[in-house]
N, CA, C and O atoms as a DFTB+ gen file, in Angstrom:
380 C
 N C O
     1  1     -37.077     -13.224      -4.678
     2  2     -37.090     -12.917      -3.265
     3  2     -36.463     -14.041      -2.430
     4  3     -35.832     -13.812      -1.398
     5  1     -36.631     -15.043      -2.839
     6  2     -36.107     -16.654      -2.340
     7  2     -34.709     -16.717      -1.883
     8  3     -34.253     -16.991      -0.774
     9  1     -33.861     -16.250      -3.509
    10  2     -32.735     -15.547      -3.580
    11  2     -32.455     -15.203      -2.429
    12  3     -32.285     -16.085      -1.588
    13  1     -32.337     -13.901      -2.092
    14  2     -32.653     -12.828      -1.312
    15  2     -32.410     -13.080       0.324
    16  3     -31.618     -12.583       1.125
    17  1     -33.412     -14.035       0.436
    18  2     -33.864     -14.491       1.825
    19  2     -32.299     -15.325       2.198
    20  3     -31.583     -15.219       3.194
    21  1     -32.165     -16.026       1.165
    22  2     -31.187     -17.310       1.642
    23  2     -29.410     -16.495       1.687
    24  3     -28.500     -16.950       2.381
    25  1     -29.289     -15.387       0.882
    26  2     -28.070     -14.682       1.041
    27  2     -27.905     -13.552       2.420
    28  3     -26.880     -13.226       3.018
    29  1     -29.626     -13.035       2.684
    30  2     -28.696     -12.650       4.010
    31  2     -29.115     -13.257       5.194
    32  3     -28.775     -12.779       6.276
    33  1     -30.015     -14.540       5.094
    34  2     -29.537     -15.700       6.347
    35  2     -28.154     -15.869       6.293
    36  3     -27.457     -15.316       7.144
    37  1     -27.368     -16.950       4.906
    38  2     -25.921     -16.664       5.343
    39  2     -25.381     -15.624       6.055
    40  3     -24.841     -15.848       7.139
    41  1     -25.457     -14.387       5.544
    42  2     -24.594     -13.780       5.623
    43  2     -25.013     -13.272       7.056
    44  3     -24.084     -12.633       7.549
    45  1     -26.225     -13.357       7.967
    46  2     -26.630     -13.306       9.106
    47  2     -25.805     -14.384      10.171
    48  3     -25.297     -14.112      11.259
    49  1     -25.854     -15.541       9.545
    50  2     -25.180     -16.452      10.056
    51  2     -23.669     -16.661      10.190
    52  3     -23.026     -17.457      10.875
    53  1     -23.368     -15.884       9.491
    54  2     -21.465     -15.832       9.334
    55  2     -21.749     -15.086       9.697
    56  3     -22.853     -15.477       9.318
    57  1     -22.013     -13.862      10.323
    58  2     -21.812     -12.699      11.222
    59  2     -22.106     -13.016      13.067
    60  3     -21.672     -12.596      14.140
    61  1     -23.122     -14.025      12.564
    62  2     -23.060     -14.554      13.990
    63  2     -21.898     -15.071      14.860
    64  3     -21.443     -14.599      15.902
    65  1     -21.429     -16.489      13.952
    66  2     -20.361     -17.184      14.258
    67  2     -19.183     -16.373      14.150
    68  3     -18.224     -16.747      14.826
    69  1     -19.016     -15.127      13.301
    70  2     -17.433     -14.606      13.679
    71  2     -17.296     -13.598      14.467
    72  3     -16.162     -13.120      14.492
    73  1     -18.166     -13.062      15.193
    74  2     -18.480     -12.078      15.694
    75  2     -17.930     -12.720      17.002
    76  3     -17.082     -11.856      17.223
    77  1     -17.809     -13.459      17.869
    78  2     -17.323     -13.780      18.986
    79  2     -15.573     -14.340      18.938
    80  3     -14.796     -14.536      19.873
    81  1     -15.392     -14.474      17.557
    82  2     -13.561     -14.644      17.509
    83  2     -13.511     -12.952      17.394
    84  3     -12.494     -12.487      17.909
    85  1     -14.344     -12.050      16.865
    86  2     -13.665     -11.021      16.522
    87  2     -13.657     -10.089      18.184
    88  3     -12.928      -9.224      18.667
    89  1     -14.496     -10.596      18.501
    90  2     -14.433      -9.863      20.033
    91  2     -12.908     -10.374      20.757
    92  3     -11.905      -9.664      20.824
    93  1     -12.984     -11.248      21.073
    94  2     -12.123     -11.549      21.704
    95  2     -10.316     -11.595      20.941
    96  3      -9.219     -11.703      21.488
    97  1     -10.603     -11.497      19.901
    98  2      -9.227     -11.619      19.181
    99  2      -9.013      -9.620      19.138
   100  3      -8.136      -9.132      18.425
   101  1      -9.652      -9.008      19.725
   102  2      -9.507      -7.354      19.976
   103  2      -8.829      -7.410      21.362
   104  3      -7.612      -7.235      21.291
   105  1      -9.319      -7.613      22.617
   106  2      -9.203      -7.495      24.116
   107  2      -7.196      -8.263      24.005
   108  3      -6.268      -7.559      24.403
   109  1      -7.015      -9.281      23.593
   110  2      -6.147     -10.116      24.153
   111  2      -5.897     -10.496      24.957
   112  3      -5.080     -11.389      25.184
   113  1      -6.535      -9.919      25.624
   114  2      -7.063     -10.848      27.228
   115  2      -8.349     -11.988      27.484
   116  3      -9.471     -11.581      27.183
   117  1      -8.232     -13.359      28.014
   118  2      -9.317     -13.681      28.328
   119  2      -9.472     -13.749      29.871
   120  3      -8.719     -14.392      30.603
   121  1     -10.607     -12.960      30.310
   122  2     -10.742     -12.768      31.779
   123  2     -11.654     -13.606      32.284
   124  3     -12.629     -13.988      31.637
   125  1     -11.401     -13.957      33.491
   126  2     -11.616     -15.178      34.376
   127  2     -12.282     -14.828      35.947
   128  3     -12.308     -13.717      36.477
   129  1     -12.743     -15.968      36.445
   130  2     -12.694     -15.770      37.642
   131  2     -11.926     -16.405      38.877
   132  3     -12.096     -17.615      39.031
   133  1     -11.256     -15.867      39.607
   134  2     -10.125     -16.725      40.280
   135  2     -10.929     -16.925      41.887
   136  3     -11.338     -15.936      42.495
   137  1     -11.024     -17.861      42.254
   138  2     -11.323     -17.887      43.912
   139  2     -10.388     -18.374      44.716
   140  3      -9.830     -19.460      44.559
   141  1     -10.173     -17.533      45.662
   142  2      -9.613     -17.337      46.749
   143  2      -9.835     -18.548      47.724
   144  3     -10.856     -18.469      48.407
   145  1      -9.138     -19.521      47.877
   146  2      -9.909     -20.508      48.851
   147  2      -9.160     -20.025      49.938
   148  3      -8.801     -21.110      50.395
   149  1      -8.699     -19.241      50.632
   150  2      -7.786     -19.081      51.500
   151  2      -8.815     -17.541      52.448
   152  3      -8.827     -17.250      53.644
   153  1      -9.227     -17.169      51.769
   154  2     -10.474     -15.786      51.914
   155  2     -11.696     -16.212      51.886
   156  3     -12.608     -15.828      52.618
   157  1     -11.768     -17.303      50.740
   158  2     -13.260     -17.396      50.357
   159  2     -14.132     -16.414      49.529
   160  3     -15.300     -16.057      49.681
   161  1     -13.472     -16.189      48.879
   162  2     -14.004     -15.047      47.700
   163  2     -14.172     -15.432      46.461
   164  3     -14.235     -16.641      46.240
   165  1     -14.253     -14.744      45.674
   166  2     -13.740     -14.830      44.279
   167  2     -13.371     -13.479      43.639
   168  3     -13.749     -12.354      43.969
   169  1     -12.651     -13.805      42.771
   170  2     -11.702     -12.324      42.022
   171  2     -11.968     -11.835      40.738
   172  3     -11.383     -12.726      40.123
   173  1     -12.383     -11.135      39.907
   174  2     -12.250     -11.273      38.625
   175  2     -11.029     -10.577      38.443
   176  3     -10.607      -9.470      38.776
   177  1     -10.379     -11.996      37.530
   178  2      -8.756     -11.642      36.888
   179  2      -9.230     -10.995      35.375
   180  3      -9.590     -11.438      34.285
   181  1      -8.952      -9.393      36.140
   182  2      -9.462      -8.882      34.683
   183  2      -7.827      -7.826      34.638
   184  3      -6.761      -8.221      35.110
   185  1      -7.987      -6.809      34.126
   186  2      -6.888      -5.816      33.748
   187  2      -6.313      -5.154      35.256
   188  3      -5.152      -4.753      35.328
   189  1      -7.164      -5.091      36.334
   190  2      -7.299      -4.601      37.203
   191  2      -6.549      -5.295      38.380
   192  3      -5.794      -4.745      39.181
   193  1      -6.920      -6.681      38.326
   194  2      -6.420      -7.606      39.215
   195  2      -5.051      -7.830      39.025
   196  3      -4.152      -7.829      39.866
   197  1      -4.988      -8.083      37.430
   198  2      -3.703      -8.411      36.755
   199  2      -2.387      -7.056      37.337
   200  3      -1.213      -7.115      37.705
   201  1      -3.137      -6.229      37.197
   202  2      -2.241      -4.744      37.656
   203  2      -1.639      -4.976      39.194
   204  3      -0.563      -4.523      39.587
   205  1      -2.672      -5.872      40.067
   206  2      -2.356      -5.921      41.730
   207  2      -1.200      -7.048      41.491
   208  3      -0.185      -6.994      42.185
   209  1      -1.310      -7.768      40.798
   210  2      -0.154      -9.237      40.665
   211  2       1.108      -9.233      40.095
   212  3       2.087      -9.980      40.071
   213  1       0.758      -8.085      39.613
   214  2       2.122      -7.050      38.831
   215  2       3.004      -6.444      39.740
   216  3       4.205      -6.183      39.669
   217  1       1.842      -6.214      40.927
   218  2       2.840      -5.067      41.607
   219  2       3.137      -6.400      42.641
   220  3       4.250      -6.443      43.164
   221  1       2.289      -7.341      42.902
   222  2       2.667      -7.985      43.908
   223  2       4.169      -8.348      43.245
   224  3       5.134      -7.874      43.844
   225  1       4.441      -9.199      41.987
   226  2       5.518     -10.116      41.592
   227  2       6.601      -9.058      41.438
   228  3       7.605      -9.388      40.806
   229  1       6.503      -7.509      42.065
   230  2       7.518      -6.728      41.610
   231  2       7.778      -6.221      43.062
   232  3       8.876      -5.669      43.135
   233  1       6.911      -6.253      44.547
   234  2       7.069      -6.083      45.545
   235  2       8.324      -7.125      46.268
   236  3       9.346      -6.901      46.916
   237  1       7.493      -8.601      45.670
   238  2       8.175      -9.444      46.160
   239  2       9.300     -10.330      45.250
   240  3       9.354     -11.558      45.178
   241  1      10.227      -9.299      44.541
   242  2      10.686      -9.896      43.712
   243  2      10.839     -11.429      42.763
   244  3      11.654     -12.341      42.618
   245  1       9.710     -11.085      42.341
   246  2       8.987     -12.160      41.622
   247  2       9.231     -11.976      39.944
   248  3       9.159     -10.944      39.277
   249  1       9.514     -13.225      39.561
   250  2       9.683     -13.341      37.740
   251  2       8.080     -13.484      37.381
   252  3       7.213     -13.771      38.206
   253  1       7.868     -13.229      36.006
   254  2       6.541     -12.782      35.937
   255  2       6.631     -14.101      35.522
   256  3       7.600     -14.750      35.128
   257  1       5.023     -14.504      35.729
   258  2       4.556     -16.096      35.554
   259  2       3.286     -15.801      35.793
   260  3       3.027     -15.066      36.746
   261  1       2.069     -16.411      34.827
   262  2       0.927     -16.957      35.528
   263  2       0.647     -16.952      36.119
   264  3       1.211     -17.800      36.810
   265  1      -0.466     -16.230      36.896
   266  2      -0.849     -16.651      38.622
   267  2      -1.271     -18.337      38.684
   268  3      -0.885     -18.863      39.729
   269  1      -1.956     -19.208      37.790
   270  2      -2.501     -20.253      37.303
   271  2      -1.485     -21.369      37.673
   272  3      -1.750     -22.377      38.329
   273  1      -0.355     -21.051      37.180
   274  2       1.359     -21.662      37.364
   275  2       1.734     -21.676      38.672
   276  3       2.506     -22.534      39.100
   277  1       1.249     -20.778      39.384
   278  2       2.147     -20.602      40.709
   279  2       1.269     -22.251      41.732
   280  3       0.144     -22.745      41.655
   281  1       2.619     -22.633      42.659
   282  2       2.349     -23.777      43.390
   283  2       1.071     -22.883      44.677
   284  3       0.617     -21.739      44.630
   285  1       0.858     -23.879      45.591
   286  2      -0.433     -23.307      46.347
   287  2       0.084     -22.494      47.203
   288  3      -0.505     -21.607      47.821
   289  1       1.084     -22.756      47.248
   290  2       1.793     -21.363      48.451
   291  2       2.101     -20.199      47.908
   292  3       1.698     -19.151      48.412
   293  1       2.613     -20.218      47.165
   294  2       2.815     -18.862      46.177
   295  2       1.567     -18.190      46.134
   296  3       1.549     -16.993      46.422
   297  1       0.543     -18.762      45.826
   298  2      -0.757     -18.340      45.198
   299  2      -1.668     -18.294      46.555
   300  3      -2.779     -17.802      46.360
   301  1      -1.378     -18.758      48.026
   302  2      -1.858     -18.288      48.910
   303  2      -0.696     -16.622      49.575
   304  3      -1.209     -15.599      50.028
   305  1       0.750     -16.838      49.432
   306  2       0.957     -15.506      49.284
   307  2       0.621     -14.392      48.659
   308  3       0.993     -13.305      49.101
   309  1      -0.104     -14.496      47.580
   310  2      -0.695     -13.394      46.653
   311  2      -1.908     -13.325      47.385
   312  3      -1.859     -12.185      47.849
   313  1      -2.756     -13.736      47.698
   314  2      -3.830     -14.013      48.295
   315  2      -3.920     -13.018      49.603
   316  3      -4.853     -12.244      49.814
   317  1      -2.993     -13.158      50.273
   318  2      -2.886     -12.728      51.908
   319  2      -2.050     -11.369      51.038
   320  3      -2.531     -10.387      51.604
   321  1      -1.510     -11.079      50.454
   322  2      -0.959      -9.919      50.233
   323  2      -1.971      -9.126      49.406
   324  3      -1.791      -7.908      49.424
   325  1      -3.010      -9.582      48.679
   326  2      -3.752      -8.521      47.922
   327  2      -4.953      -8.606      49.056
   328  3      -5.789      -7.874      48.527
   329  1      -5.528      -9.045      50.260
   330  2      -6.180      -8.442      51.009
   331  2      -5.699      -7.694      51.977
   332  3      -6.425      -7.056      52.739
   333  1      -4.419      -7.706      52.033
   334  2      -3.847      -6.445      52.553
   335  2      -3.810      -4.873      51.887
   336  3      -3.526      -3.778      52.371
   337  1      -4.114      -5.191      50.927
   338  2      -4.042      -3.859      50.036
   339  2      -5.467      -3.458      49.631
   340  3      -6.479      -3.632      50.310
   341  1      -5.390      -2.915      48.459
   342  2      -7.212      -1.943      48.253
   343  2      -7.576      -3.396      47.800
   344  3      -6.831      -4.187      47.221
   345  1      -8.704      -3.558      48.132
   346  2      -9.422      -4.930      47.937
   347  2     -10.738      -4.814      47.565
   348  3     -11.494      -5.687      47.991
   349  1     -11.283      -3.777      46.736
   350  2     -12.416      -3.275      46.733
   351  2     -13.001      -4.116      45.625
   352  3     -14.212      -3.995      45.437
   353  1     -12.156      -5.150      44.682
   354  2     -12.506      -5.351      43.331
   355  2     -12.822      -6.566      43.460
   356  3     -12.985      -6.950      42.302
   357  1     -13.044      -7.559      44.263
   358  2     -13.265      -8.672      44.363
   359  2     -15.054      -9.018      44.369
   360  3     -15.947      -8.218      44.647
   361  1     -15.172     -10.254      44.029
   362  2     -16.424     -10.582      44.068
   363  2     -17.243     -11.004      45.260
   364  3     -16.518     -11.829      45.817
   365  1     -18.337     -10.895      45.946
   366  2     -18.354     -11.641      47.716
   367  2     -19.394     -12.899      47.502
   368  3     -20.274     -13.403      48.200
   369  1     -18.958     -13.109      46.441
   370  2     -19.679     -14.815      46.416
   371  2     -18.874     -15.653      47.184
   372  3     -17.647     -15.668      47.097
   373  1     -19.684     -16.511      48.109
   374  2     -18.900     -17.279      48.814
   375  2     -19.412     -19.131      48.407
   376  3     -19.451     -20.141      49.110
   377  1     -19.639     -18.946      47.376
   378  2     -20.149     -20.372      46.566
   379  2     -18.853     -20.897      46.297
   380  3     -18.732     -21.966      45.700
C-alpha cells in the first residue's frame, strides 16, 4: 500500500506542476491588465481589447506593434480613441 501511496502523490504532484504550462501553452495569449492613466481606469487586455487596438492601428494607419512598445503619446492616443468608442469592457477600479 506504501507503494501505492508514494506513486500517485508523484503522479498528483506532476499533474499539479504541469497543469499550469498546459493551460497557458493552449490560450497563446497571456492576458493582462492595462491602466489607463489618462482615464483612470483599468482595461483587461484580453481578446476583446486586443480586437479594439486592431481596429484602432488600422483606423489610424498604424503598423502592428505592442500596445506595451508604443511611446506615451501613442498609447495616450489609443486611450482617448477607445473611450470614444463602445467602452463597456473596461474595469472601474480607480486604484
Amino acid at each position: 500500500m506504501n507503494l501505492v501511496s508514494r506513486y500517485l502523490g508523484s503522479l498528483l504532484l506532476s499533474l499539479a506542476l504541469i497543469s499550469p504550462l498546459v493551460g497557458t501553452g493552449c490560450s497563446g495569449h497571456v492576458y493582462y491588465r492595462a491602466y489607463d492613466p489618462y482615464h483612470q481606469d483599468y482595461h483587461r487586455w484580453d481578446a476583446s481589447e486586443e480586437g479594439y487596438y486592431q481596429q484602432w492601428e488600422r483606423d489610424n494607419h498604424r503598423q502592428d506593434r505592442d500596445y506595451r512598445k508604443l511611446d506615451k503619446d501613442d498609447q495616450k492616443q489609443y486611450w482617448d480613441w477607445r473611450h470614444s468608442h463602445d467602452d463597456h469592457d473596461h474595469d472601474h477600479d480607480h486604484h
